[in-house]
VOLUMZA-706681 format. One record per residue (C-alpha): residue in three letters; x, y, z; residue number from 1. Coordinates in nm, 2 decimals, padded with zeros to 4 digits. Each point is the difference from the previous one (the first is absolute). Layout:
+------+--------+--------+--------+-----+
! rest !     px !     py !     pz !  nr !
+------+--------+--------+--------+-----+
!  ala !      X !      Y !      Z ! NUM !
...
+------+--------+--------+--------+-----+
end
This chain:
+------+--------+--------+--------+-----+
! rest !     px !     py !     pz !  nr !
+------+--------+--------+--------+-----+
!  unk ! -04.60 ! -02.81 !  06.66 !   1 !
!  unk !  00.13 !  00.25 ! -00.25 !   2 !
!  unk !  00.30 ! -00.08 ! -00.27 !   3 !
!  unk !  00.34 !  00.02 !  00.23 !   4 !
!  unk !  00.36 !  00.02 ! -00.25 !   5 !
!  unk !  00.30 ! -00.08 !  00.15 !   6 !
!  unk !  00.40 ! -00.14 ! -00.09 !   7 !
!  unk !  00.03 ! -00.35 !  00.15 !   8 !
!  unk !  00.30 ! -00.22 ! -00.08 !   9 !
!  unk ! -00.17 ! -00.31 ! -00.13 !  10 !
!  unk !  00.16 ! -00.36 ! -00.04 !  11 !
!  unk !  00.36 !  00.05 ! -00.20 !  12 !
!  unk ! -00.17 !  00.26 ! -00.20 !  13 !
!  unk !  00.15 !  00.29 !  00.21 !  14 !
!  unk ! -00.15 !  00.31 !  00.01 !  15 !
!  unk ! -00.36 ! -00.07 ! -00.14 !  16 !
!  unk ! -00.36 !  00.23 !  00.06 !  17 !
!  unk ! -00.35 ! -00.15 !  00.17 !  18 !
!  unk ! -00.29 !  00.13 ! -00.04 !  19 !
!  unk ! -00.28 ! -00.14 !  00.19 !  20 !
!  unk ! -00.40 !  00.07 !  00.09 !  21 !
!  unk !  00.02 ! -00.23 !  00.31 !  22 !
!  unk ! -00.15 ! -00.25 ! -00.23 !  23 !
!  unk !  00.21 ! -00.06 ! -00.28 !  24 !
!  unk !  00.38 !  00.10 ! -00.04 !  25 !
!  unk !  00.23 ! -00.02 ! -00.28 !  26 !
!  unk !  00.40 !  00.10 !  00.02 !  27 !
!  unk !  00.20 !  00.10 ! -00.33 !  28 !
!  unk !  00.36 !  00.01 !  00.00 !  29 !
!  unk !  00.19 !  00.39 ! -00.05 !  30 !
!  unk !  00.33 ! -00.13 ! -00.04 !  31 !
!  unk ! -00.06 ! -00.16 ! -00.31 !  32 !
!  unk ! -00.25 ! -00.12 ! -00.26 !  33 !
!  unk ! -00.30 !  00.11 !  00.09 !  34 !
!  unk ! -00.17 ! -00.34 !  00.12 !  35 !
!  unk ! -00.33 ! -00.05 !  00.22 !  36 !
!  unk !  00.17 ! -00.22 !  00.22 !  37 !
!  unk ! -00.28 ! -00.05 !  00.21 !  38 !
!  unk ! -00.32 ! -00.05 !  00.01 !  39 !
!  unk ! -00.23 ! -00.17 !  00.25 !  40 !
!  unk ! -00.24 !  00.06 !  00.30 !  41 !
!  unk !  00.13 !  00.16 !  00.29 !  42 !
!  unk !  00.16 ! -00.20 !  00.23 !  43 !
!  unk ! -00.08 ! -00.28 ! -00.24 !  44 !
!  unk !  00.22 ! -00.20 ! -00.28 !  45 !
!  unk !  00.15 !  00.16 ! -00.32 !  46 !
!  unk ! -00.13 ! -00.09 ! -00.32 !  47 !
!  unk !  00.25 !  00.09 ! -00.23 !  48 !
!  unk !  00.31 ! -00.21 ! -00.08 !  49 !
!  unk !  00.35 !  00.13 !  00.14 !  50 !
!  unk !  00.27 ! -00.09 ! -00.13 !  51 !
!  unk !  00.26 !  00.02 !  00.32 !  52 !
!  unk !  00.25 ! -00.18 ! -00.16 !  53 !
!  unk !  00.04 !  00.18 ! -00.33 !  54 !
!  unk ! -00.02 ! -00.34 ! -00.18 !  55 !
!  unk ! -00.17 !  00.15 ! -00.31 !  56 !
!  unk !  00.25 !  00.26 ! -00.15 !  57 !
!  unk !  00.04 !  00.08 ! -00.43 !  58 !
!  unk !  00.37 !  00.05 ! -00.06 !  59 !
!  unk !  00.17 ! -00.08 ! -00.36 !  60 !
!  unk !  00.19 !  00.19 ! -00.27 !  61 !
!  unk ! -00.32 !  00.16 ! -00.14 !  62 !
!  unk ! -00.04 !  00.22 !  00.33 !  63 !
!  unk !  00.37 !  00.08 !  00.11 !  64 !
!  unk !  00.00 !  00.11 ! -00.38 !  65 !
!  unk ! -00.28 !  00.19 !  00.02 !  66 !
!  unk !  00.01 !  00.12 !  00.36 !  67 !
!  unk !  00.37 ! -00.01 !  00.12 !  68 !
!  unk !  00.24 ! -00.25 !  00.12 !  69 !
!  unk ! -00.14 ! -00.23 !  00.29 !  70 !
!  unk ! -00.36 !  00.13 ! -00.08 !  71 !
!  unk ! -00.32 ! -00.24 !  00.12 !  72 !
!  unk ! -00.34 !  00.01 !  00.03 !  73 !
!  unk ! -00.07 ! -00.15 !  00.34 !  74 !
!  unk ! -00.42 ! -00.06 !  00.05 !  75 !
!  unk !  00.02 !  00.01 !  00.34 !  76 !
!  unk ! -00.39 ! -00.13 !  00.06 !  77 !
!  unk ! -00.29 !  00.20 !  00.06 !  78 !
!  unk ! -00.20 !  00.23 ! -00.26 !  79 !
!  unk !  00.13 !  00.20 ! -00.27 !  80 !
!  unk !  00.02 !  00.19 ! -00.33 !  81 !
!  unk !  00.14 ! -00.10 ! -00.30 !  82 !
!  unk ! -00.04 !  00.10 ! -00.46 !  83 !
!  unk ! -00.14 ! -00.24 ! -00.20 !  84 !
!  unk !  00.07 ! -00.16 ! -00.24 !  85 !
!  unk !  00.31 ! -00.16 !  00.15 !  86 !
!  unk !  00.32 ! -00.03 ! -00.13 !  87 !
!  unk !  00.37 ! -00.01 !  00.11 !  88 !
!  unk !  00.13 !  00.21 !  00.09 !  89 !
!  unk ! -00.24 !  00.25 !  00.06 !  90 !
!  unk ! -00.26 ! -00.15 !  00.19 !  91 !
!  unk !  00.27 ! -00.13 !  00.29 !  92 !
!  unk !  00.07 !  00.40 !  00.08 !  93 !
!  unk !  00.22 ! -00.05 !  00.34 !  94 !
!  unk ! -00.18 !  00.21 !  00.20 !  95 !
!  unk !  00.26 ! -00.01 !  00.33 !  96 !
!  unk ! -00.04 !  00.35 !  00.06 !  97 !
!  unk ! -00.17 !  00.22 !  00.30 !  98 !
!  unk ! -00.34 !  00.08 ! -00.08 !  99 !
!  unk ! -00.16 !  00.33 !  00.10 ! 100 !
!  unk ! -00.35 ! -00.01 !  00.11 ! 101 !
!  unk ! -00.32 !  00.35 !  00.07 ! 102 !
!  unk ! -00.22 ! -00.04 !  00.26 ! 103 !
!  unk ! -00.31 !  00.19 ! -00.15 ! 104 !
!  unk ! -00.33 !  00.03 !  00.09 ! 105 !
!  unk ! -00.17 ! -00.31 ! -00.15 ! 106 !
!  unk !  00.30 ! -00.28 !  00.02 ! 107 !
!  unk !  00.41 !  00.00 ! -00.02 ! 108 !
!  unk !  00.20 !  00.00 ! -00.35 ! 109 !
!  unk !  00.24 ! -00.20 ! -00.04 ! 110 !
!  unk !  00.29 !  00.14 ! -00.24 ! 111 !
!  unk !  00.37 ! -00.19 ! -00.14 ! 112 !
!  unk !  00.21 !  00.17 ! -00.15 ! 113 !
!  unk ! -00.05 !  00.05 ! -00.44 ! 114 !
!  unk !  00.11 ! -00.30 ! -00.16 ! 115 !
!  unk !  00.33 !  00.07 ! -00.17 ! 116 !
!  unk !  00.02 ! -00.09 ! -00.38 ! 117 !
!  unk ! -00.38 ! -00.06 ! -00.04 ! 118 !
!  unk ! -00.07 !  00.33 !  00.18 ! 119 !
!  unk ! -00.34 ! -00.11 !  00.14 ! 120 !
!  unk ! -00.10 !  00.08 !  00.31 ! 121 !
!  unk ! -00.22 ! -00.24 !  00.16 ! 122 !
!  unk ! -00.17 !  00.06 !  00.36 ! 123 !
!  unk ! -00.33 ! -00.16 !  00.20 ! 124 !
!  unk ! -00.26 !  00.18 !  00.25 ! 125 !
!  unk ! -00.11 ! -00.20 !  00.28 ! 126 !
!  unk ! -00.32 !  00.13 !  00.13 ! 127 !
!  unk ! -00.19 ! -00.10 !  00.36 ! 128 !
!  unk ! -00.29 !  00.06 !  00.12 ! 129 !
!  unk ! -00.14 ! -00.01 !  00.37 ! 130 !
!  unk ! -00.22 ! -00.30 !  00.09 ! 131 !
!  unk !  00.09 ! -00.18 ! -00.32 ! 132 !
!  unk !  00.16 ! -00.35 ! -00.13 ! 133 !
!  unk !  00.17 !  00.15 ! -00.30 ! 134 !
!  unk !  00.18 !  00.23 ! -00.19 ! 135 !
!  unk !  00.03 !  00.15 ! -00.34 ! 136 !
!  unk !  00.33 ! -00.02 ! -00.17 ! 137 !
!  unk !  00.01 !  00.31 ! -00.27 ! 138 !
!  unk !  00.33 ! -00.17 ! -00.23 ! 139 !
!  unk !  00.15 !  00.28 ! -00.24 ! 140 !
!  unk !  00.27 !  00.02 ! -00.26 ! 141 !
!  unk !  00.14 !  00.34 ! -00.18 ! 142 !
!  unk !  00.23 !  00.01 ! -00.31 ! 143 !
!  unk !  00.27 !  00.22 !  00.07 ! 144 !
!  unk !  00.17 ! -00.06 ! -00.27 ! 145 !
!  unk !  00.00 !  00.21 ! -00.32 ! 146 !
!  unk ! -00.12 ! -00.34 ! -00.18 ! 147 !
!  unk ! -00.31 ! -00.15 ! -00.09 ! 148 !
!  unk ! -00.08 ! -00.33 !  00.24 ! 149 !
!  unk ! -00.25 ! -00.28 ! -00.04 ! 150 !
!  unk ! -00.09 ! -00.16 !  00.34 ! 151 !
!  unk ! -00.24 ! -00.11 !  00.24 ! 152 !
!  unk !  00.00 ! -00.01 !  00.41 ! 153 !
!  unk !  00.04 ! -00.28 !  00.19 ! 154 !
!  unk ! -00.08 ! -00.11 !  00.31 ! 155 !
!  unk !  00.17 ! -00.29 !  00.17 ! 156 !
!  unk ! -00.10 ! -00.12 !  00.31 ! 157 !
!  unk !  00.20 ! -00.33 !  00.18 ! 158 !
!  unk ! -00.21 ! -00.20 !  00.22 ! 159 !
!  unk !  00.09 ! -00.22 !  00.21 ! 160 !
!  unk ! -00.03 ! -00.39 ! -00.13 ! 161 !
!  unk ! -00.29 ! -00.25 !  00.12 ! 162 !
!  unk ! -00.28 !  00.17 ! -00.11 ! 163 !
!  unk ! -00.25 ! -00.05 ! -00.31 ! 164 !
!  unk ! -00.04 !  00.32 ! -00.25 ! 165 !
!  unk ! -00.41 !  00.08 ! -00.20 ! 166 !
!  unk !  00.04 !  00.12 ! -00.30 ! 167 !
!  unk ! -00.34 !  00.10 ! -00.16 ! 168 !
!  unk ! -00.09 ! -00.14 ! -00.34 ! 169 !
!  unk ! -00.16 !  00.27 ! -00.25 ! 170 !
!  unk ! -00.38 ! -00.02 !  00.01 ! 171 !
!  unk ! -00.18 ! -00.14 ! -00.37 ! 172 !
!  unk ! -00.15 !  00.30 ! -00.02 ! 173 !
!  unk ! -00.24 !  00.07 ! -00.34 ! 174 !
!  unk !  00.23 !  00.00 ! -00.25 ! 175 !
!  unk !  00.09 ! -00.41 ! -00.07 ! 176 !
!  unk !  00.17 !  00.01 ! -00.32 ! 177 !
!  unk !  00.28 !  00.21 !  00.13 ! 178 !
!  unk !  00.26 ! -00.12 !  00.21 ! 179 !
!  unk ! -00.01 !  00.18 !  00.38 ! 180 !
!  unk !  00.28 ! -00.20 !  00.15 ! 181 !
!  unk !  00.40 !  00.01 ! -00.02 ! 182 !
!  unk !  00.19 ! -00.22 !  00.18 ! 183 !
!  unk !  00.41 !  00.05 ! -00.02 ! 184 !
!  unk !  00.27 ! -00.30 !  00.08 ! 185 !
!  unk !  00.37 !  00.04 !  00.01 ! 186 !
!  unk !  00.22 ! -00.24 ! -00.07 ! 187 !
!  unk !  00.04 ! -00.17 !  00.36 ! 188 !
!  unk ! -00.35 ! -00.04 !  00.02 ! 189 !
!  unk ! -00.16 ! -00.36 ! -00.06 ! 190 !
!  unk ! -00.36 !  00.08 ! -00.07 ! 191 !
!  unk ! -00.07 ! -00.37 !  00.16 ! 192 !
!  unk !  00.18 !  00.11 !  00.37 ! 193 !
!  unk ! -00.20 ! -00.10 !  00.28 ! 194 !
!  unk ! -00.01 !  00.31 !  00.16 ! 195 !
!  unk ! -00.19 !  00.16 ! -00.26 ! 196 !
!  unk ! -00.38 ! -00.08 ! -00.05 ! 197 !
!  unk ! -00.19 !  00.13 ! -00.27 ! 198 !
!  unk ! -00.36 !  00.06 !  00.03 ! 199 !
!  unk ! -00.29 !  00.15 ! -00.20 ! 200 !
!  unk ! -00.02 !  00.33 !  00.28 ! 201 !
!  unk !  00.31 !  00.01 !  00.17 ! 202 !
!  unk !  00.40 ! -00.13 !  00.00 ! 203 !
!  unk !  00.16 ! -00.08 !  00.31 ! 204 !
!  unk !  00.37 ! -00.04 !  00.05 ! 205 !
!  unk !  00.10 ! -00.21 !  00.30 ! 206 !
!  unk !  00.36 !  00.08 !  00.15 ! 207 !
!  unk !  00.19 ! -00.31 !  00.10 ! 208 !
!  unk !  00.31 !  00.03 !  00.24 ! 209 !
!  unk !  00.19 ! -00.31 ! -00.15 ! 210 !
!  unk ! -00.09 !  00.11 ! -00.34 ! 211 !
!  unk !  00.34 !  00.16 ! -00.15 ! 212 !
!  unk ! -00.14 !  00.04 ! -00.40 ! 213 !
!  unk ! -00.07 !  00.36 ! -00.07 ! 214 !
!  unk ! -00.32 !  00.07 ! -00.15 ! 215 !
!  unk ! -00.19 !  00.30 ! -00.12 ! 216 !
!  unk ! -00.28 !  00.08 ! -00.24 ! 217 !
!  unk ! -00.20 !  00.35 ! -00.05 ! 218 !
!  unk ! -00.35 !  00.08 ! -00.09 ! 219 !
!  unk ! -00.24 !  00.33 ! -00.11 ! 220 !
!  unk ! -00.19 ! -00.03 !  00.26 ! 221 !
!  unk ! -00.26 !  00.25 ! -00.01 ! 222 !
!  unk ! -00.19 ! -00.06 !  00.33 ! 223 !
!  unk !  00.37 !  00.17 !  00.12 ! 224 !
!  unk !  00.03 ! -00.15 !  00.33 ! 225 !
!  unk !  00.16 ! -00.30 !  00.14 ! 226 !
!  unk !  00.02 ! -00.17 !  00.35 ! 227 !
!  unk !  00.31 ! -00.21 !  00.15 ! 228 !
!  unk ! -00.18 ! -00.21 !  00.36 ! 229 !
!  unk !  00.29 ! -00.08 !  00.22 ! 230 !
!  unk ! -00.07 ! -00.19 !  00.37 ! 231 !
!  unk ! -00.26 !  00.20 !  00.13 ! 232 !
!  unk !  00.03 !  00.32 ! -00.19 ! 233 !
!  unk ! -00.07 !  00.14 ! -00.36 ! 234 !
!  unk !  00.21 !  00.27 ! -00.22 ! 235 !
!  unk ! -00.27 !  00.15 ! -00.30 ! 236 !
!  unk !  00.17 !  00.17 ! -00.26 ! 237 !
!  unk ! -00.23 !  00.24 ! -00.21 ! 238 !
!  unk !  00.04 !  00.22 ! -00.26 ! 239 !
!  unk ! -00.15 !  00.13 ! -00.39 ! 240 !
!  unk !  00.03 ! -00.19 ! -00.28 ! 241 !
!  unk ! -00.06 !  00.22 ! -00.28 ! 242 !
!  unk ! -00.13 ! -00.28 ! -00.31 ! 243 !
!  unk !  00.05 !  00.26 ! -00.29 ! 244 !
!  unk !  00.39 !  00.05 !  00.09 ! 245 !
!  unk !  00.34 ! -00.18 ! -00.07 ! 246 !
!  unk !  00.14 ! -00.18 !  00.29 ! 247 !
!  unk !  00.33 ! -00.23 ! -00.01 ! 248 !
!  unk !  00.07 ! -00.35 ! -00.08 ! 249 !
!  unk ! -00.26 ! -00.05 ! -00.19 ! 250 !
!  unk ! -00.25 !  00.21 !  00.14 ! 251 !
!  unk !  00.05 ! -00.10 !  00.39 ! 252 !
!  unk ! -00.12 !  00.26 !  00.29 ! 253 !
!  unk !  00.05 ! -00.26 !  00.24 ! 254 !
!  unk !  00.29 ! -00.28 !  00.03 ! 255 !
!  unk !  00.11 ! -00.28 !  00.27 ! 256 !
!  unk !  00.37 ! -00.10 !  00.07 ! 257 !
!  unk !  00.08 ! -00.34 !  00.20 ! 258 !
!  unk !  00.35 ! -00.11 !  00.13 ! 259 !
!  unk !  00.05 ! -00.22 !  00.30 ! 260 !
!  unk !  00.02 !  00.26 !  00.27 ! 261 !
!  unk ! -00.26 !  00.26 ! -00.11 ! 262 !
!  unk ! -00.29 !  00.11 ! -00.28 ! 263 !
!  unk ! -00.01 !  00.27 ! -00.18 ! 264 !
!  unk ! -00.37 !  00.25 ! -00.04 ! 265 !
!  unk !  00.08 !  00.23 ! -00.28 ! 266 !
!  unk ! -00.23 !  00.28 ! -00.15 ! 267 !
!  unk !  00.12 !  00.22 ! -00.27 ! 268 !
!  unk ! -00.15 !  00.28 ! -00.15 ! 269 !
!  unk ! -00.06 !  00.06 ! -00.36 ! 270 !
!  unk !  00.31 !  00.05 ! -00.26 ! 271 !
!  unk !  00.06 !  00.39 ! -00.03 ! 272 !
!  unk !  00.19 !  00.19 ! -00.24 ! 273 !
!  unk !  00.20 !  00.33 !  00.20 ! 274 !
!  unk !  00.13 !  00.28 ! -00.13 ! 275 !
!  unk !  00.29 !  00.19 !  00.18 ! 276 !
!  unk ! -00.15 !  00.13 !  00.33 ! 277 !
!  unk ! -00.35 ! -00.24 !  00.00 ! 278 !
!  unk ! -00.09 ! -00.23 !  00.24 ! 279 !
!  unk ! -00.26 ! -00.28 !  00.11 ! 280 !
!  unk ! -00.17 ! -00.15 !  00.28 ! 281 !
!  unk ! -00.12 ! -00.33 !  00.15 ! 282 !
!  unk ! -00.19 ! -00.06 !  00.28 ! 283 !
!  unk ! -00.03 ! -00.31 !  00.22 ! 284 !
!  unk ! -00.26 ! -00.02 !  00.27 ! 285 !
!  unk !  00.14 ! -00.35 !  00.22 ! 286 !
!  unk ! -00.29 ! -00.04 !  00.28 ! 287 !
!  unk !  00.15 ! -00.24 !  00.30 ! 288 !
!  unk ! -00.29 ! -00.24 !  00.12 ! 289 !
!  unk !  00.00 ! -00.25 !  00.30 ! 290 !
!  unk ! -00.17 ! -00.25 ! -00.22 ! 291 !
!  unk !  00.16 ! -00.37 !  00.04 ! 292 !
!  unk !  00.04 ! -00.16 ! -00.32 ! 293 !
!  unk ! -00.28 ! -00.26 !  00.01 ! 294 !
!  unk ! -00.05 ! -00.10 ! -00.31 ! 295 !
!  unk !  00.07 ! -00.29 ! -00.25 ! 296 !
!  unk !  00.20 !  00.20 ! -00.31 ! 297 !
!  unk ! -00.10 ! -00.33 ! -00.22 ! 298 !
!  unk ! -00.35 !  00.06 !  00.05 ! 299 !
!  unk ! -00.15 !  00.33 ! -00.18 ! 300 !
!  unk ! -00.33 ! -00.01 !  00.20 ! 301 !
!  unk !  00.20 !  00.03 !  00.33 ! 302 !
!  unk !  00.26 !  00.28 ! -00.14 ! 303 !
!  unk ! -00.34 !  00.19 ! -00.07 ! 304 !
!  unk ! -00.13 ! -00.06 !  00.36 ! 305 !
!  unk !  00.33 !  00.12 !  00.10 ! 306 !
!  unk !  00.04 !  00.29 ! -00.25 ! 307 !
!  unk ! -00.37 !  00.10 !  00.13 ! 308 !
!  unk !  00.15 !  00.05 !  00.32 ! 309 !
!  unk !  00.22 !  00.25 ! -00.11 ! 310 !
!  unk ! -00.22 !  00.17 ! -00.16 ! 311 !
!  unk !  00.17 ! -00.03 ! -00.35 ! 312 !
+------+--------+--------+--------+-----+
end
């Protein structure tokens, strides 16, 4: 079946845009951010997290400063694009407006409007393929601005809670009297939580529905890939790490965000420094696998059974 595009209304998103191969579809909202908010089989459940009820929504003096009176950053669920490093106010850009999306030959750009003050101009690619379980997400950023900026992409994807996430551990490699491995904790993050388990080849982060303490952590994880097993299907996440280049806190490609209702798979690219006019890319490949999540995430030798599977 070949790649059909059409406007849908979608949940309380409104006016949204589905793109499916008869395998796979994925809808991203046009009146506002842009967000992936769907993503599943067809006919089947959706992976990502919406968030109907608009329960998760930034608003303080910082933004209405920055942004205008009543200004907020609303997350709405679902995948999207953000600058890293974060601060406030910058990082919470409430993106509210229509988006404008190109059909062209190899996938469908999705295109808000230039952020005002910051003058960057953020936009994703979504691109599907006949006869496939994935797609490539081509993330970009452009300074408009007649400043020099220092950032990184960042791509957030909300996933619906119950599920466990694989993190790969660096491999020892040759070299054993240099250090290979960073590992980043904020400040909400117990390093003794239950839901994370440390091994020697992998970490895996178990989301817990009654489990209201935030948590996330960060990684350079060079492998550049990552797997979330939800039920009876998988989300891979894969991308390039590139060792020799600066990434953010702390040198983290790759980060993992808990609350109670969702989690969090982050990849950034490296830190960039733009001049006036340049921009930067980042590419996510997110595979969609009907792969029940059979495995014990306290036991390594059954997360490499399981990470075998995949093909990881």
């Amino acid at each position: 079946m070949s790649v059909e595009i059409k406007e849908i209304k979608y949940e309380n998103y409104g006016k949204c845009l589905e793109i499916s191969n008869g395998l796979i579809d994925v809808v991203v909202t046009i009146n506002f951010g842009p967000r992936i908010v769907r993503f599943g089989f067809t006919g089947g459940s959706n992976i990502l997290y919406n968030d109907l009820e608009r329960k998760y929504t930034v608003q303080n003096e910082k933004i209405e400063e920055r942004f205008g009176r009543d200004a907020a950053f609303l997350y709405y669920g679902g995948h999207r694009i953000w600058l890293s490093p974060e601060k406030m106010p910058d990082t919470y850009y409430p993106d509210n407006e229509p988006v404008v999306y190109g059909i062209l030959p190899e996938g469908v750009t999705f295109t808000p409007p230039r952020q005002k003050q910051t003058d960057m101009q953020l936009s994703f690619e979504i691109i599907m393929s006949e006869g496939t379980t994935d797609i490539m997400v081509v993330h970009s950023a452009k300074n408009d601005s007649k400043e020099k900026r220092a950032c990184a992409l960042w791509a957030v994807t909300m996933l619906n809670g119950g599920g466990t996430e694989i993190l790969p551990f660096n491999a020892e490699g040759e070299n054993l009297i240099s250090p290979n491995r960073t590992l980043s904790l904020w400040p909400n993050t117990d390093f003794h939580d239950n839901r994370l388990c440390f091994g020697h080849r992998f970490i895996t982060v178990r989301h817990e529905k009654e489990n209201e303490k935030p948590l996330k952590i960060g990684l350079n994880n060079f492998p550049g890939w990552a797997c979330y097993a939800n039920g009876d299907t998988t989300l891979v996440k894969r991308y390039v790490h590139s060792p020799s280049a600066p990434y953010p806190d702390y040198g983290c490609s790759s980060e993992t965000y808990l609350c109670k209702d969702f989690i969090e798979m982050q990849t950034l690219s490296p830190l960039y420094s733009l001049e006036p006019g340049e921009g930067i890319r980042h590419v996510e490949n997110l595979f969609l696998m009907k792969t029940p999540a059979i495995f014990d995430p306290l036991n390594e030798d059954s997360v490499q059974k399981f990470v075998q599977e995949l093909n990881l």
